[in-house]
PDB file of N, CA, C and O in Angstrom:
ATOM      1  N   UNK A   1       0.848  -1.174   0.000  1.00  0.00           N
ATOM      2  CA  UNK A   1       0.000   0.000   0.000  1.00  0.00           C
ATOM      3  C   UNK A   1       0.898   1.244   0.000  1.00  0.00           C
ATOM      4  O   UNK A   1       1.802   1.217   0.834  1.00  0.00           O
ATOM      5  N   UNK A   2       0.802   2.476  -0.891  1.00  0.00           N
ATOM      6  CA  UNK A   2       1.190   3.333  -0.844  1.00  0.00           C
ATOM      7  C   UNK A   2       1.426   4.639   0.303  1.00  0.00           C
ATOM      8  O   UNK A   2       0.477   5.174   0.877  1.00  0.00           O
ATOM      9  N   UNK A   3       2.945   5.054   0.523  1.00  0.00           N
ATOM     10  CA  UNK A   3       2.090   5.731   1.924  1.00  0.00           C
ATOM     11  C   UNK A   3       1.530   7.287   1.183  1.00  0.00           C
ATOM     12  O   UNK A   3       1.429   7.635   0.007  1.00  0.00           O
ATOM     13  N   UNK A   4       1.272   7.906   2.337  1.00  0.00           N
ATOM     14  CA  UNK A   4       0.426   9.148   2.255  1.00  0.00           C
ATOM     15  C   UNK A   4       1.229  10.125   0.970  1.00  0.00           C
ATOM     16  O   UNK A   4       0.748  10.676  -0.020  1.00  0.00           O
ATOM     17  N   UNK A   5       2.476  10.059   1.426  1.00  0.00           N
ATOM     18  CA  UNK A   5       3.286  11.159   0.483  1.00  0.00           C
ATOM     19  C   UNK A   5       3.211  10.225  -0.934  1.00  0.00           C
ATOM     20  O   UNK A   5       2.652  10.738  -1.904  1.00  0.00           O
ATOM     21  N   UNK A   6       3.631   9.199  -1.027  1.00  0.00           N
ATOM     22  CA  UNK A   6       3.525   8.666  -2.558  1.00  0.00           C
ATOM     23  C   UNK A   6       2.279   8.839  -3.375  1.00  0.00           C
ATOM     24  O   UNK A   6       2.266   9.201  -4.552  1.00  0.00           O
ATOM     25  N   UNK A   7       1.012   8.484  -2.489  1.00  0.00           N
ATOM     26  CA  UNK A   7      -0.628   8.844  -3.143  1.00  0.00           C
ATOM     27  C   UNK A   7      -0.691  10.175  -3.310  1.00  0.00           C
ATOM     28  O   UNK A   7      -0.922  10.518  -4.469  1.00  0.00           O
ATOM     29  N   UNK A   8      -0.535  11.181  -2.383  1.00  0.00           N
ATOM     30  CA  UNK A   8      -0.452  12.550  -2.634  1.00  0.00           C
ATOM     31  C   UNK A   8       0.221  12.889  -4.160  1.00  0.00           C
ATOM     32  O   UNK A   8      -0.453  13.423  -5.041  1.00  0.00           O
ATOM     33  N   UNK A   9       1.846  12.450  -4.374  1.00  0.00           N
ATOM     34  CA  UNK A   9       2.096  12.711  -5.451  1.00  0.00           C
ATOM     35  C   UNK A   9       1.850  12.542  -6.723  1.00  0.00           C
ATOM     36  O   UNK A   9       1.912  13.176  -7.776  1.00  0.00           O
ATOM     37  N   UNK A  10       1.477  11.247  -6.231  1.00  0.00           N
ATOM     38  CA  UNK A  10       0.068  10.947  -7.790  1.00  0.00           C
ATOM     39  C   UNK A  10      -0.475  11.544  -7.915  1.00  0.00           C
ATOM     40  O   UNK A  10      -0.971  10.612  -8.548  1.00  0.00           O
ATOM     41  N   UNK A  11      -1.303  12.616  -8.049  1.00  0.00           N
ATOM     42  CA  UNK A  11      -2.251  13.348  -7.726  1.00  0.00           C
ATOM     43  C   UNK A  11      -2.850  13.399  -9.270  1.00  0.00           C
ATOM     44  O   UNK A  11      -3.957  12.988  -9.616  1.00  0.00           O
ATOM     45  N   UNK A  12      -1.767  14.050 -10.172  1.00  0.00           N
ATOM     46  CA  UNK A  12      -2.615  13.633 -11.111  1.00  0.00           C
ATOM     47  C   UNK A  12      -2.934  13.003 -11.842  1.00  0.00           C
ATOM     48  O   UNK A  12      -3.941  13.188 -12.524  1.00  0.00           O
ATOM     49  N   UNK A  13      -2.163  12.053 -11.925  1.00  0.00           N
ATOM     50  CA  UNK A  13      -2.694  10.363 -12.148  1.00  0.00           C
ATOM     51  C   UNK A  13      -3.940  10.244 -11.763  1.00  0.00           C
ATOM     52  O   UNK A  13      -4.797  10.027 -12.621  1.00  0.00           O
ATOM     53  N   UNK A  14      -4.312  10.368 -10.326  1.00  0.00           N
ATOM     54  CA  UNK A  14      -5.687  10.173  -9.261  1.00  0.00           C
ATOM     55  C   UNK A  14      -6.578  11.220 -10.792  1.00  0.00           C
ATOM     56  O   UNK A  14      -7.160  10.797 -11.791  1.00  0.00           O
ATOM     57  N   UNK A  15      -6.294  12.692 -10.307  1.00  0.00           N
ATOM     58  CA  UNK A  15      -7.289  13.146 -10.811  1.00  0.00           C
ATOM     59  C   UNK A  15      -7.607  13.110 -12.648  1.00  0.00           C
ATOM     60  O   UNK A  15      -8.561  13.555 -13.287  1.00  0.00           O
ATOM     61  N   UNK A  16      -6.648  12.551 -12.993  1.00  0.00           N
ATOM     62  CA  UNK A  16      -7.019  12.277 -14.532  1.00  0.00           C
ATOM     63  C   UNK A  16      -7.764  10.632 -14.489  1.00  0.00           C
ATOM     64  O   UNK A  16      -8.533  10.226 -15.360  1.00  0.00           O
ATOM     65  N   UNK A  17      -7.440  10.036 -13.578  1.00  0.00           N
ATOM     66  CA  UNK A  17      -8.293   8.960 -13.749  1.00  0.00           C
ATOM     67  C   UNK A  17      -9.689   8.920 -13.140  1.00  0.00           C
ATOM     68  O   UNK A  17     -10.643   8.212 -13.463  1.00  0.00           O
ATOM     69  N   UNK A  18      -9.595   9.783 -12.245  1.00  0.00           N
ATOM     70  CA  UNK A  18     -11.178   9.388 -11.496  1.00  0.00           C
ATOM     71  C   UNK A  18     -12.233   9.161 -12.465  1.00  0.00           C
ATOM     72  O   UNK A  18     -12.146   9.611 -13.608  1.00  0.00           O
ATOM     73  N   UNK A  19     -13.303   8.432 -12.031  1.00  0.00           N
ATOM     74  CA  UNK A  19     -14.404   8.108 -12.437  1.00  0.00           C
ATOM     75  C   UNK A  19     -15.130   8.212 -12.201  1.00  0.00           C
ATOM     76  O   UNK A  19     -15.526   7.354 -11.412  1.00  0.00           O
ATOM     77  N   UNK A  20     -15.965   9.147 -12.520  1.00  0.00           N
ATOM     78  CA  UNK A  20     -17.417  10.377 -11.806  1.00  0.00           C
ATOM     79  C   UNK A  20     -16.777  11.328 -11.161  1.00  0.00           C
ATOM     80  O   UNK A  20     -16.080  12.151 -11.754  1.00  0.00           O
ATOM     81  N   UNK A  21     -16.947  11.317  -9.849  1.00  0.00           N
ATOM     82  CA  UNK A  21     -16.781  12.720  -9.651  1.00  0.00           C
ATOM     83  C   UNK A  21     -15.237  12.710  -9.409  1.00  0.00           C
ATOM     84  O   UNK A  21     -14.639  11.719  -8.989  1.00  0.00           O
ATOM     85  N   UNK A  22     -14.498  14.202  -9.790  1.00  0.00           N
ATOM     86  CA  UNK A  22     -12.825  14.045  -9.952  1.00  0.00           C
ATOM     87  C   UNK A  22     -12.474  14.125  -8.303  1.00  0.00           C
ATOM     88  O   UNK A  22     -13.138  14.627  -7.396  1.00  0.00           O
ATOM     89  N   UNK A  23     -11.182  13.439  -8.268  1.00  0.00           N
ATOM     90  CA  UNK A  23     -10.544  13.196  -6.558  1.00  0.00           C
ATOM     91  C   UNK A  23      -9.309  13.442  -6.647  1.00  0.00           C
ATOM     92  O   UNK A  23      -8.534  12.934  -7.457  1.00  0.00           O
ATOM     93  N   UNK A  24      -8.961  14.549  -5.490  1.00  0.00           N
ATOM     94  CA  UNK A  24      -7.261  14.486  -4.823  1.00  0.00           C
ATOM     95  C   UNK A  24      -7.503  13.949  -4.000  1.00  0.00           C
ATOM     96  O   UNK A  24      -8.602  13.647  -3.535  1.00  0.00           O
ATOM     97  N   UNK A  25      -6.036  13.639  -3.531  1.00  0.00           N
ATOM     98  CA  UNK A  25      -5.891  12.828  -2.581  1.00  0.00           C
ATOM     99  C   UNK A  25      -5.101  13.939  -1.997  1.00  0.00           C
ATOM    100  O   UNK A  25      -4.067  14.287  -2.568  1.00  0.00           O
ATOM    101  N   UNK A  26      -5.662  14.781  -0.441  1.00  0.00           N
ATOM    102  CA  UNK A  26      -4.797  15.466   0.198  1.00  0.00           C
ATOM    103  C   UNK A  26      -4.422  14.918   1.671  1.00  0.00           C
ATOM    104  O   UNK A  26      -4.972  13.874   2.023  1.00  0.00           O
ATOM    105  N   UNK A  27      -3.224  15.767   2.850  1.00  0.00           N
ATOM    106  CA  UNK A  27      -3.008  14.855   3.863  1.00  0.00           C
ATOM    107  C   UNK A  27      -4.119  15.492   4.417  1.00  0.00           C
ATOM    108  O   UNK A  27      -4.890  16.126   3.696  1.00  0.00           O
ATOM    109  N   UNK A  28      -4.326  15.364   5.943  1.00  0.00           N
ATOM    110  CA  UNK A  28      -5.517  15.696   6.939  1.00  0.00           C
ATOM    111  C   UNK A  28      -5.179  17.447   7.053  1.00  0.00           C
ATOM    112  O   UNK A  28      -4.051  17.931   6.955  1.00  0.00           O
ATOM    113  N   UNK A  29      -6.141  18.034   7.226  1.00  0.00           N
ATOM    114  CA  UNK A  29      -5.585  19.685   7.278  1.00  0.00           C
ATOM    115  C   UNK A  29      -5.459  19.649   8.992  1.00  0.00           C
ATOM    116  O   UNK A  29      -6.322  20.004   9.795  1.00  0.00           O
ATOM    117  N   UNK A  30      -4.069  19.091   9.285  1.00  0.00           N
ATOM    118  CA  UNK A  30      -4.398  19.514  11.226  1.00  0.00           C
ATOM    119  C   UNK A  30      -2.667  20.289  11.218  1.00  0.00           C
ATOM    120  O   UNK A  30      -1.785  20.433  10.372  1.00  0.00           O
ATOM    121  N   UNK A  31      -2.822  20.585  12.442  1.00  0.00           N
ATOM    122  CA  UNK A  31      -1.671  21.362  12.595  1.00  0.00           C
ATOM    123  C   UNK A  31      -0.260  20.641  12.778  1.00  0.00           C
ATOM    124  O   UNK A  31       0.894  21.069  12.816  1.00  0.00           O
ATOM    125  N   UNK A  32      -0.826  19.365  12.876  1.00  0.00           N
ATOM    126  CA  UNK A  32       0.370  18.581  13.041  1.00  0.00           C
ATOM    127  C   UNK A  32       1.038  17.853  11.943  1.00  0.00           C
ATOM    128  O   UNK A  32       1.759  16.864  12.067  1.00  0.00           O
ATOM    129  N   UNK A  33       0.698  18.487  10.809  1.00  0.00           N
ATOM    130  CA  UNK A  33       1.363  17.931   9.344  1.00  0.00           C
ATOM    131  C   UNK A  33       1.945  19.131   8.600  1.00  0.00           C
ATOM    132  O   UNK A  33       2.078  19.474   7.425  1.00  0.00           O
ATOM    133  N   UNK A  34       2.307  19.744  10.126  1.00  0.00           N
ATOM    134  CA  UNK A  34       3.362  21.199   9.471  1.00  0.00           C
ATOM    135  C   UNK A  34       4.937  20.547   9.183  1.00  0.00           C
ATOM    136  O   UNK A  34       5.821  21.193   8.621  1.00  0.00           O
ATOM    137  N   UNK A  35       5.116  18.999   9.733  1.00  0.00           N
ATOM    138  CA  UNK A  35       6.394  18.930   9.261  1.00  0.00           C
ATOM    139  C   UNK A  35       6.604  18.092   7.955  1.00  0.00           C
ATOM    140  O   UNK A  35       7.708  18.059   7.411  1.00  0.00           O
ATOM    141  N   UNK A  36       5.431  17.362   7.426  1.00  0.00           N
ATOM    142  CA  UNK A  36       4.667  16.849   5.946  1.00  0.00           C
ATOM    143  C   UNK A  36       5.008  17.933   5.372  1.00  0.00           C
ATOM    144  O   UNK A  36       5.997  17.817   4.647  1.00  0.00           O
ATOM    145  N   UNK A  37       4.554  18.933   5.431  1.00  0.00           N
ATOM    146  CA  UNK A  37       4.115  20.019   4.441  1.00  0.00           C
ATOM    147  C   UNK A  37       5.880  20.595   4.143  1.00  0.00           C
ATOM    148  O   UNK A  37       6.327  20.359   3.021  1.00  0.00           O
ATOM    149  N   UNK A  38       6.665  21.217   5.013  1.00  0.00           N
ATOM    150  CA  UNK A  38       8.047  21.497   4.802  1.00  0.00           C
ATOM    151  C   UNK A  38       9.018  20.501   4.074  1.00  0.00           C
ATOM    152  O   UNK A  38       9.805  20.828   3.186  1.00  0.00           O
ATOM    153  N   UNK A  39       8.878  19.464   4.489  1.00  0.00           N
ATOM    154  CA  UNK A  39       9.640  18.328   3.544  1.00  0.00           C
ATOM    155  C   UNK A  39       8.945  17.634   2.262  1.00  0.00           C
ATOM    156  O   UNK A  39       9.493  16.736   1.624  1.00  0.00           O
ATOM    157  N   UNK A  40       7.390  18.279   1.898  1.00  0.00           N
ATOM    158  CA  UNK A  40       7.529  18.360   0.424  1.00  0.00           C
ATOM    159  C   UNK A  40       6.099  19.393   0.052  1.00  0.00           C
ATOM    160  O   UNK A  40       4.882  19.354  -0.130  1.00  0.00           O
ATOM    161  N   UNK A  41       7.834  20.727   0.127  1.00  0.00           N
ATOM    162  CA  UNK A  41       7.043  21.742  -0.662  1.00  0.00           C
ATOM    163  C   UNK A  41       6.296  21.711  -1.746  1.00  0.00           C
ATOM    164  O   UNK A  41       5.442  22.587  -1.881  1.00  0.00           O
ATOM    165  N   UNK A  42       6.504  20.423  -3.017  1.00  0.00           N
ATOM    166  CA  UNK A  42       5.871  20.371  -3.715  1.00  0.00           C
ATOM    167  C   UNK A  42       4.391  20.605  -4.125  1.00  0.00           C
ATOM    168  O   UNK A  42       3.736  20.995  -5.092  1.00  0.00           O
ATOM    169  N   UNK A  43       4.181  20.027  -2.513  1.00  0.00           N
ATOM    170  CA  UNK A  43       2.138  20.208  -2.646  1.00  0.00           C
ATOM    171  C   UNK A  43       2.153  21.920  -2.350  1.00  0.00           C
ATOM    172  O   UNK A  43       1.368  22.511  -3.092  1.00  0.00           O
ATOM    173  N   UNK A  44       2.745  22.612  -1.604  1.00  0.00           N
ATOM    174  CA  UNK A  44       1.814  23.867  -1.947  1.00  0.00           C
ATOM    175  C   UNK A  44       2.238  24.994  -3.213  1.00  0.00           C
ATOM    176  O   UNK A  44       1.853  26.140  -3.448  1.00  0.00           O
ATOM    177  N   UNK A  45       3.296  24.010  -3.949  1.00  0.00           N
ATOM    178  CA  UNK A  45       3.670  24.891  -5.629  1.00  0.00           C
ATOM    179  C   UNK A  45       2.642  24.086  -6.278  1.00  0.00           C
ATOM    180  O   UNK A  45       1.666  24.796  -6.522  1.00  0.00           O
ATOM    181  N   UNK A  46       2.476  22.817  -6.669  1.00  0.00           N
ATOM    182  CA  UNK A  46       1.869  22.425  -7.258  1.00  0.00           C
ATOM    183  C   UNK A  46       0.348  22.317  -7.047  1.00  0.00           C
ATOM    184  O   UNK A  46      -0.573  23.108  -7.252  1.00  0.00           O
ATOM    185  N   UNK A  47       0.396  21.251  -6.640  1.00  0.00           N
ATOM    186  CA  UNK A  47      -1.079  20.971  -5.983  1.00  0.00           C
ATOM    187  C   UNK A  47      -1.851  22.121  -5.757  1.00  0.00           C
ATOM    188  O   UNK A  47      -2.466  22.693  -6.657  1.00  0.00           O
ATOM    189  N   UNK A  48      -1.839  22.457  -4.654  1.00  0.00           N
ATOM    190  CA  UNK A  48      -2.588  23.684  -4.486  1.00  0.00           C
ATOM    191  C   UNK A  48      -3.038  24.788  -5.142  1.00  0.00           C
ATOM    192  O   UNK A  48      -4.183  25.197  -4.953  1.00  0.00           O
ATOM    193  N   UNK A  49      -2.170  25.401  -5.998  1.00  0.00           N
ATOM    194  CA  UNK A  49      -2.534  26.255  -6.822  1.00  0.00           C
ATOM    195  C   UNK A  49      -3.320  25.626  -7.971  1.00  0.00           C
ATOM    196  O   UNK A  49      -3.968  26.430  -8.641  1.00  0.00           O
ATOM    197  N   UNK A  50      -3.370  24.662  -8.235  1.00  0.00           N
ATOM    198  CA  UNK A  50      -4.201  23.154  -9.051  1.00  0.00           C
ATOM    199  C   UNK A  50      -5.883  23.265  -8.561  1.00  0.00           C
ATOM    200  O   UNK A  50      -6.845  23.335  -9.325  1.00  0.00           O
ATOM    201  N   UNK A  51      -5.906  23.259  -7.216  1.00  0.00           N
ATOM    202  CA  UNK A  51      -6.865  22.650  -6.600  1.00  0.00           C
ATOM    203  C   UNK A  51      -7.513  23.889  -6.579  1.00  0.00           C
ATOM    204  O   UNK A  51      -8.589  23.978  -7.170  1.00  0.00           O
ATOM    205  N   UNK A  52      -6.952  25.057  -5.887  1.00  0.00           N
ATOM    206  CA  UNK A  52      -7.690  26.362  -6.183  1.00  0.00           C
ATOM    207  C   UNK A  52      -8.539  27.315  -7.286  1.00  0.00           C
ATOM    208  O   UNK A  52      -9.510  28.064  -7.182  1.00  0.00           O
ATOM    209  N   UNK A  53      -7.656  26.889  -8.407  1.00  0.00           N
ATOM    210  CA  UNK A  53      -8.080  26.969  -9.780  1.00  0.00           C
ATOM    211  C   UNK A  53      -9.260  26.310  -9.995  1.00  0.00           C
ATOM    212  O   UNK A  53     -10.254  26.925 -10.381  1.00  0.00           O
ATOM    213  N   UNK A  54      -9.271  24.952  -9.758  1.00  0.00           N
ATOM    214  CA  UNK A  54     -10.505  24.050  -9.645  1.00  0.00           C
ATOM    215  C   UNK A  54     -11.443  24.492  -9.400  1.00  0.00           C
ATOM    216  O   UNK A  54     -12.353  24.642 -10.216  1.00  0.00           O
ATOM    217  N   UNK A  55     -11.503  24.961  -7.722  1.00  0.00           N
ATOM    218  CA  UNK A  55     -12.669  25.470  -6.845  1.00  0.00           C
ATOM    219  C   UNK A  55     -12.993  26.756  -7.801  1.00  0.00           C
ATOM    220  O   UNK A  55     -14.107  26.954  -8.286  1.00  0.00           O
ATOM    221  N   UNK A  56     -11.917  27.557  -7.990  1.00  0.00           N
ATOM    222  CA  UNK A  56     -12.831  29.027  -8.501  1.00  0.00           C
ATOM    223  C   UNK A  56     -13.439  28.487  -9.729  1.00  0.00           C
ATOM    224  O   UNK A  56     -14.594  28.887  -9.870  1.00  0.00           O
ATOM    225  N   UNK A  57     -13.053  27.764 -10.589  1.00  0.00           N
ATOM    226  CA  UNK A  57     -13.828  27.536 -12.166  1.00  0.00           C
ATOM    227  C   UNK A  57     -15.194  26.646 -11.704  1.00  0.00           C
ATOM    228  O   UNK A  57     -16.226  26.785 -12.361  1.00  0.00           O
ATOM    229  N   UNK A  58     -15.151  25.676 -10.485  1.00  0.00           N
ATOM    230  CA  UNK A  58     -16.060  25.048 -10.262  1.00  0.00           C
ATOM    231  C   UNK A  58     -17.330  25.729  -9.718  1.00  0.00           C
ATOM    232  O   UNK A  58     -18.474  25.297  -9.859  1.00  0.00           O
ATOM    233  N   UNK A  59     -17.002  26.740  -9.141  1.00  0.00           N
ATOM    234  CA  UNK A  59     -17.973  27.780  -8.296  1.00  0.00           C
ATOM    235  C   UNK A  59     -17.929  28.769  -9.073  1.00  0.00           C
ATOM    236  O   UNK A  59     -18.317  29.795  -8.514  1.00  0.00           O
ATOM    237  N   UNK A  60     -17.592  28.917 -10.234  1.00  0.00           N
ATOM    238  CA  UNK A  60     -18.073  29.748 -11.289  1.00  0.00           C
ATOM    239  C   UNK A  60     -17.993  31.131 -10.901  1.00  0.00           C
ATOM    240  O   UNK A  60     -18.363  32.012 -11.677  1.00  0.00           O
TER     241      UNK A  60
END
C-alpha cells in the first residue's frame, strides 16, 4: 500500500483517472502535518494552486 506522500504525489494520475466525480488525494488539514508540508514543498507549488483553480472555475 502506498504511503500518504507517494498517493499525494500521484495526484494527477488520481485526478485524470477518477471516475465520476474528480478526486485528490490530500493529507488531513491539522496542525500537526506542518512537518509533511516542509519536507515536500511540492504540494503547496503544485497541488494547491491546481486545486484552487478548480474550486474558482467550479464555483463559477
Amino acid at each position: 500500500r502506498p504511503s500518504l506522500t507517494e498517493t499525494v504525489m500521484n495526484w494527477r494520475a488520481i485526478w485524470e483517472n477518477s471516475v465520476g466525480p474528480k478526486v485528490l488525494p490530500l493529507p488531513h488539514p491539522s496542525w500537526r502535518n506542518t512537518g509533511w508540508l516542509k519536507q515536500n514543498p511540492w504540494f503547496e507549488m503544485d497541488l494547491l494552486p491546481f486545486l484552487r483553480s478548480e474550486i474558482r472555475y467550479r464555483l463559477g
